[in-house]
LUMKE-29086 format. One record per residue: residue number from 0; residue in one letter; chain; y, x, z of N, C-alpha, C, O, CB in turn. Coordinates in steps of 0.1 Angstrom, whole numbers, plus 2048, in hexadecimal, padded with zeros to 3 digits. Atoms other than C-alpha are relative to their C-alpha. Glycine has a CB too. Layout:
{NUM, "A", "A", {Y, X, Z}, {Y, X, Z}, {Y, X, Z}, {Y, X, Z}, {Y, X, Z}}
...
END
This chain:
{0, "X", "A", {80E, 7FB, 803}, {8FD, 81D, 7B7}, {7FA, 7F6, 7F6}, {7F8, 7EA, 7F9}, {7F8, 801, 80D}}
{1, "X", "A", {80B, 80C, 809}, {8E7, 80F, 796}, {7F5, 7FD, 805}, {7EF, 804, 80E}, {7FB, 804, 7F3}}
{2, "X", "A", {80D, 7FF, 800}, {8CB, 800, 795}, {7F6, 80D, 7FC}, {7EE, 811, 804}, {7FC, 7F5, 7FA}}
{3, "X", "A", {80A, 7F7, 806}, {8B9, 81B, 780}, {804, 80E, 811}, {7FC, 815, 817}, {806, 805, 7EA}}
{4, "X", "A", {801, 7F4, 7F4}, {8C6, 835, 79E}, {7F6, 7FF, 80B}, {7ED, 807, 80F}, {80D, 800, 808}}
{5, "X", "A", {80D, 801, 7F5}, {8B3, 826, 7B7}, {7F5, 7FD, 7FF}, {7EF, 7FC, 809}, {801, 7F9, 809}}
{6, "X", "A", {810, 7FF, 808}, {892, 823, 7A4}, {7FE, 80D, 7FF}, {7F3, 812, 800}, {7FE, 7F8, 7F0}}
{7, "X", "A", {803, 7F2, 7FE}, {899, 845, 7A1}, {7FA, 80A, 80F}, {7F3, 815, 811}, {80D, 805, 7FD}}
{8, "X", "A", {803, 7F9, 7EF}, {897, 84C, 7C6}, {7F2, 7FA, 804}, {7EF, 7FE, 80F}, {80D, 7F9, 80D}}
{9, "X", "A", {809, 805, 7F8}, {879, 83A, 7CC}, {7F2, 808, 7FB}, {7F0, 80B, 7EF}, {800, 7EF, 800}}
{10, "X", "A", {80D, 7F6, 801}, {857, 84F, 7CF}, {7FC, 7F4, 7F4}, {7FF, 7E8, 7F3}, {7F3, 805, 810}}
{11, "X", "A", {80F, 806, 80A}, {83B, 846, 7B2}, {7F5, 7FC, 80C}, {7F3, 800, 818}, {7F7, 811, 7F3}}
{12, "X", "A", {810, 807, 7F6}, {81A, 833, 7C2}, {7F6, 80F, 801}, {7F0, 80F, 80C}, {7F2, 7EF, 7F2}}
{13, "X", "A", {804, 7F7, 806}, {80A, 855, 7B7}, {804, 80B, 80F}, {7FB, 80E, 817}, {807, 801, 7F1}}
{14, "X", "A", {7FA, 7FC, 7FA}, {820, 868, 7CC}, {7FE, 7FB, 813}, {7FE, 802, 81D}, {80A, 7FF, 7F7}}
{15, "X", "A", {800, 803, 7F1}, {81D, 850, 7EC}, {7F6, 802, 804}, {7F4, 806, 810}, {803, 7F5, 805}}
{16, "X", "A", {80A, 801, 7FF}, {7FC, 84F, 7E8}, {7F5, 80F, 804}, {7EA, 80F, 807}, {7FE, 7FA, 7F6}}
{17, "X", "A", {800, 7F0, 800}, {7F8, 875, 7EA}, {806, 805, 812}, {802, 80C, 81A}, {80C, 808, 7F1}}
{18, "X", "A", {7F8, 7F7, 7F5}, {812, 87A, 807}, {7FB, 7F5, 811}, {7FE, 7F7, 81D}, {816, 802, 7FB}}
{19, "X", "A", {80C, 80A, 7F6}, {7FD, 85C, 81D}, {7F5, 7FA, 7F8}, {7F3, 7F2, 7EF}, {808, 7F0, 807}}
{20, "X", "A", {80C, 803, 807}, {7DD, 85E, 817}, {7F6, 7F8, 805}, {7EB, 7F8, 801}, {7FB, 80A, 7FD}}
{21, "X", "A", {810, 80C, 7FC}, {7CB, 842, 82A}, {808, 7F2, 7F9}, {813, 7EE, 7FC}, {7FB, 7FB, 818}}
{22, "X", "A", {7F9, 80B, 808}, {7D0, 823, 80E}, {7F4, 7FA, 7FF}, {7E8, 7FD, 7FE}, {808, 803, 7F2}}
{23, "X", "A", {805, 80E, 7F8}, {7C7, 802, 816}, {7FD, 7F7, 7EF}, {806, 7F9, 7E7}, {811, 7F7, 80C}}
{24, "X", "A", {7FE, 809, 809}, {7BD, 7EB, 7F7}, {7FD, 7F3, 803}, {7F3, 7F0, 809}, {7FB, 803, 7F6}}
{25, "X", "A", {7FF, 808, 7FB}, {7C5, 7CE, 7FA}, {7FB, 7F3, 7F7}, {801, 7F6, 7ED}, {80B, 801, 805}}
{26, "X", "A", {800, 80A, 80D}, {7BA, 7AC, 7E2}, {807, 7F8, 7FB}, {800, 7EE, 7FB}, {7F8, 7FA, 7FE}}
{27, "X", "A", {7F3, 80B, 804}, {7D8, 798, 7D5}, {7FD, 7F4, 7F5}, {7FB, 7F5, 7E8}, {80E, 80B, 7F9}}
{28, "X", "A", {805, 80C, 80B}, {7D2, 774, 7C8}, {807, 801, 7EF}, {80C, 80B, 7EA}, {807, 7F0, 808}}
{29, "X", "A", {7FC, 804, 80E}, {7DC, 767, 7A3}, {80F, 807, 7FC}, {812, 80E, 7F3}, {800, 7F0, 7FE}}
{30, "X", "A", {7EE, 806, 803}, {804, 761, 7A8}, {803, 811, 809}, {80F, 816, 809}, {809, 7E9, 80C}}
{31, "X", "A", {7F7, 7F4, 7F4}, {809, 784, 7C3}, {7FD, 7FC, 80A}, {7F7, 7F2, 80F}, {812, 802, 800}}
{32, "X", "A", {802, 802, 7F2}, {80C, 78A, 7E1}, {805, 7F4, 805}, {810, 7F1, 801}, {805, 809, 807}}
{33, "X", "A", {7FD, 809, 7F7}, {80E, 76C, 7F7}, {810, 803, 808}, {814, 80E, 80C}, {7F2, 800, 80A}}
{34, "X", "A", {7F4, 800, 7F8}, {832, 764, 809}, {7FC, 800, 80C}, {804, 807, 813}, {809, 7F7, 7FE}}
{35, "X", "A", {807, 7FC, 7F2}, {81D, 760, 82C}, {7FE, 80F, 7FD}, {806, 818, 7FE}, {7F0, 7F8, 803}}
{36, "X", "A", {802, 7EF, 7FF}, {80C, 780, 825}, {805, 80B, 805}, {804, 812, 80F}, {7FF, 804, 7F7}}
{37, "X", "A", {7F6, 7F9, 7FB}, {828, 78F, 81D}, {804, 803, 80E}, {803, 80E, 815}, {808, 7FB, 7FD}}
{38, "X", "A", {7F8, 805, 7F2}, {83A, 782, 83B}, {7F6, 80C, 80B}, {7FA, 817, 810}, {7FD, 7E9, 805}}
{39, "X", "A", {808, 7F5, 7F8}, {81B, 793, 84F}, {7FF, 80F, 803}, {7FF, 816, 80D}, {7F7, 800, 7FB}}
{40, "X", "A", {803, 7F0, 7FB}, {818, 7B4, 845}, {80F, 805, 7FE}, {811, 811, 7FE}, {7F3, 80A, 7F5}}
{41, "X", "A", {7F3, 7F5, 7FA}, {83D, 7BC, 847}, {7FF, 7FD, 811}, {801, 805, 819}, {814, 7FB, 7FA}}
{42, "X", "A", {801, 800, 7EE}, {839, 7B2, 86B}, {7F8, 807, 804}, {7F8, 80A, 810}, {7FC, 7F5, 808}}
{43, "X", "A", {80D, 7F5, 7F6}, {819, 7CA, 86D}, {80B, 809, 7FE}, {812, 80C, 807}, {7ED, 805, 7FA}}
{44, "X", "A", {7F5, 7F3, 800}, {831, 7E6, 862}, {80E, 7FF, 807}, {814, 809, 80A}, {805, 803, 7F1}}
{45, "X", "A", {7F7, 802, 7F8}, {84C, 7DC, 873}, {804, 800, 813}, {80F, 802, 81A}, {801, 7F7, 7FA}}
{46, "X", "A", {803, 802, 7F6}, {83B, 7D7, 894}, {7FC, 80F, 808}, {7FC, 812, 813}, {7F8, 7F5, 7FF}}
{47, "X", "A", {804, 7ED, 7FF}, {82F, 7FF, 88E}, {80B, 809, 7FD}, {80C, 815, 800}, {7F2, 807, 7F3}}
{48, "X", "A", {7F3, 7FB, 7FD}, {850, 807, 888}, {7FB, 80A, 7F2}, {7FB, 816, 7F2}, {805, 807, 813}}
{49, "X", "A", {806, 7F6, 807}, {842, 814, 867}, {806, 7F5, 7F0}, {807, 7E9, 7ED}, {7EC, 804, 805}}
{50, "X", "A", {7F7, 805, 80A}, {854, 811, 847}, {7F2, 7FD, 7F5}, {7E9, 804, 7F8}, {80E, 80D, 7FA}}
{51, "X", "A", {80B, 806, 808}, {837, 7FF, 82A}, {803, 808, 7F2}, {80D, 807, 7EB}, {801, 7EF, 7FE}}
{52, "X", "A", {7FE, 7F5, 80A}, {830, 81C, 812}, {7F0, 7F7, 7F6}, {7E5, 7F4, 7FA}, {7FE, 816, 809}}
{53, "X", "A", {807, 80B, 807}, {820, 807, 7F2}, {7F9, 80E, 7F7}, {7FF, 819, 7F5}, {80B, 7F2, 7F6}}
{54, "X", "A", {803, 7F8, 80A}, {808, 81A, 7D9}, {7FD, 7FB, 7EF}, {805, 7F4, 7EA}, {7F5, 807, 806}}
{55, "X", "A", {807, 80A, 80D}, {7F5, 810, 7B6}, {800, 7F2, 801}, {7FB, 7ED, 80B}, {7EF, 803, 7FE}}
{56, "X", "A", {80B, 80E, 801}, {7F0, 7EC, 7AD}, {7F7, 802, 7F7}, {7FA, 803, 7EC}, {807, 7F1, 7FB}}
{57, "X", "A", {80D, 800, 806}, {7CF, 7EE, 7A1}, {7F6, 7F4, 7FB}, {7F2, 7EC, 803}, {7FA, 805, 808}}
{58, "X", "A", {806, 80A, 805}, {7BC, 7D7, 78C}, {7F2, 801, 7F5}, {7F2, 804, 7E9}, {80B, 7FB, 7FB}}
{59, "X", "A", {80D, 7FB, 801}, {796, 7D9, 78C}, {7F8, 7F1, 7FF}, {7FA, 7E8, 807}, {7FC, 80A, 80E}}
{60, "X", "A", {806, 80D, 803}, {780, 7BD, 780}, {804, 7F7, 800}, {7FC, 7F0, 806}, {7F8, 7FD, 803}}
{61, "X", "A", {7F4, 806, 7FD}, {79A, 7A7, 77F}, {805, 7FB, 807}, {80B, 7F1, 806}, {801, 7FB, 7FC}}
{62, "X", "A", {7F9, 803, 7F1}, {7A6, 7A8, 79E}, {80E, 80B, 804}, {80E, 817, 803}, {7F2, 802, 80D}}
{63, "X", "A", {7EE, 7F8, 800}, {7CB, 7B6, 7A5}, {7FD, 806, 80C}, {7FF, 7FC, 814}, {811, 7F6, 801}}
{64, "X", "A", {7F9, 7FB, 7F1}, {7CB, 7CD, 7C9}, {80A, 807, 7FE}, {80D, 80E, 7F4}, {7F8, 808, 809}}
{65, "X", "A", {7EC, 7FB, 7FB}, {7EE, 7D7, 7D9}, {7F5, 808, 80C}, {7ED, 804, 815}, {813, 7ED, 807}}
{66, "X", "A", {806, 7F7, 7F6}, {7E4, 7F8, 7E9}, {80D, 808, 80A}, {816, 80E, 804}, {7F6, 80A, 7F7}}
{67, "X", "A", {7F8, 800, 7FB}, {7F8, 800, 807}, {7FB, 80E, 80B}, {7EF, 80E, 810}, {803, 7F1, 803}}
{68, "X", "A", {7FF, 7F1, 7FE}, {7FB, 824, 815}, {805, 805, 80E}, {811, 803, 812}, {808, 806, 7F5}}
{69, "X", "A", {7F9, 7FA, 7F5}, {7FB, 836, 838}, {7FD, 80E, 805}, {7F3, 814, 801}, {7FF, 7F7, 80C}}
{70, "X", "A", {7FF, 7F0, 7FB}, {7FE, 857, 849}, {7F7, 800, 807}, {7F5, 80D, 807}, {80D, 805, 808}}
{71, "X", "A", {80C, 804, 7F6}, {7DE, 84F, 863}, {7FC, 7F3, 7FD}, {801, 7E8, 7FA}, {803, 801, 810}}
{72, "X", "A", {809, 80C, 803}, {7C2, 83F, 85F}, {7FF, 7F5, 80C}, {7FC, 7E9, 80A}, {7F0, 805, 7FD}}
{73, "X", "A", {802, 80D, 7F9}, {7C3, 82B, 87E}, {80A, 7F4, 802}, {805, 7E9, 807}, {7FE, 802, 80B}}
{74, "X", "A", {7F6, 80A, 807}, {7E4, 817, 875}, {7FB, 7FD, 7F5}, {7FE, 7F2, 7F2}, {80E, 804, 7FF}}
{75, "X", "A", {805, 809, 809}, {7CF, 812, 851}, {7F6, 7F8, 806}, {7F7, 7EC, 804}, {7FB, 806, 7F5}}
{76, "X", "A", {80D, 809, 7F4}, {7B2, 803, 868}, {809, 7F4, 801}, {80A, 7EB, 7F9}, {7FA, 808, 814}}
{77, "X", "A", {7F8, 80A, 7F9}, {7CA, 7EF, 87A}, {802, 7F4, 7F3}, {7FE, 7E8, 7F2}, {80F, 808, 807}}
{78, "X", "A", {7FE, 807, 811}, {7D4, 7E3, 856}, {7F6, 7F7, 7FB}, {7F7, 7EB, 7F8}, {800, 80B, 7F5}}
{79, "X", "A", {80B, 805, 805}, {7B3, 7DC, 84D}, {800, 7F5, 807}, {804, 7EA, 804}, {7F4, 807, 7FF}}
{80, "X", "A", {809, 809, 7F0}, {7A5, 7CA, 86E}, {80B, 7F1, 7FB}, {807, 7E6, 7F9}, {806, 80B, 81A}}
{81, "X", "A", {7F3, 80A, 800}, {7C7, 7B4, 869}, {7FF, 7F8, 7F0}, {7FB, 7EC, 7F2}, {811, 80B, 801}}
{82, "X", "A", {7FF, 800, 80A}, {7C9, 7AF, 843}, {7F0, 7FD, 7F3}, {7F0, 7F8, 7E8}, {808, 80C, 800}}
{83, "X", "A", {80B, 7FF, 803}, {7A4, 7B3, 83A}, {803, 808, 7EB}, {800, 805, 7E0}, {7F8, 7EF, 804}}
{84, "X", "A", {803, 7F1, 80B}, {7AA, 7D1, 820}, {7F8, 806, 800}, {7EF, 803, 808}, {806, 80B, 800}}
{85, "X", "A", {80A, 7F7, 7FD}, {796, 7EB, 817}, {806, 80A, 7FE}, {811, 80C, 7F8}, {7F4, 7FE, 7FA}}
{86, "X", "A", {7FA, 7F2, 801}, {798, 80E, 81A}, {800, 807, 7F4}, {7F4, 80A, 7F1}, {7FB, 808, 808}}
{87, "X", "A", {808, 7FB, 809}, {79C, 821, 7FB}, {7FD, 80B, 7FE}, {807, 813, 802}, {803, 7FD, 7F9}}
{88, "X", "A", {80A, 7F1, 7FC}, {787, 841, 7FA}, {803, 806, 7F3}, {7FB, 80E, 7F0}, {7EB, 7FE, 802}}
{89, "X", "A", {803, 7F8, 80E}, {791, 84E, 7D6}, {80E, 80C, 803}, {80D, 816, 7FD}, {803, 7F4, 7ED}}
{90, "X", "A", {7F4, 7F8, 800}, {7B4, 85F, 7E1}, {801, 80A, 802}, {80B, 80F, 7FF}, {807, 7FC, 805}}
{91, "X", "A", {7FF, 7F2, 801}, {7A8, 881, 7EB}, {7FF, 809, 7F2}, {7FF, 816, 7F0}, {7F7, 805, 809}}
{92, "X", "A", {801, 7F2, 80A}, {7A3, 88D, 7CA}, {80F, 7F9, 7F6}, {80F, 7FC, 7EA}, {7EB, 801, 7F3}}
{93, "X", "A", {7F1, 7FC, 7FF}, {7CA, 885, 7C4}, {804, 809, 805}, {80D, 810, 7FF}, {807, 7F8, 804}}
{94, "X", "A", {7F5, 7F9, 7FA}, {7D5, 89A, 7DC}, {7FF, 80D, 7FD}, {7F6, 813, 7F8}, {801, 7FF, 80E}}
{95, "X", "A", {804, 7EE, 808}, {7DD, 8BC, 7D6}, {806, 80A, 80E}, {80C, 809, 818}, {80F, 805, 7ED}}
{96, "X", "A", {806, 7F8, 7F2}, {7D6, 8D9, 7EA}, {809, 80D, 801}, {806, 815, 80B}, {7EF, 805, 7FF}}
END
């Protein structure tokens, strides 16, 4: 299997962001995400037995967020409460009906 194959297989941010629609944004320093961090929120997904569905990185007044995507809003809560994200409210007029 190539690399380019399995870039093929992997959904667009677009796409995840559409098929779980409660997304978390999150604010990511200078250098990326933190290696703690990291370390964290695979253990929040991991601990929900829930695979980490990534969407847009977004970059708004010069600040980079890593927006991170779920199927119910009260596992994105959980996210938040944990992570101190925010919710982002723009993604219903993605989805299609």
């Amino acid at each position: 299997m190539t690399l380019a194959s399995l870039a093929r297989r992997r959904a667009a941010p677009g796409t995840i962001e559409r098929k779980y629609p409660h997304v978390v944004e999150l604010a990511i320093g200078k250098y990326g995400l933190d290696v703690g961090l990291g370390r964290r929120i695979m253990h929040f997904h991991n601990s929900r037995h829930t695979k980490p569905r990534h969407g847009h990185i977004v970059l708004r007044e010069g600040q980079t967020f890593y927006r991170w995507c779920f199927s119910d809003l009260a596992t994105a809560h959980a996210f938040i409460e944990q992570f101190a994200g925010s919710l982002y409210e723009g993604v219903a007029m993605f989805r299609k009906t």
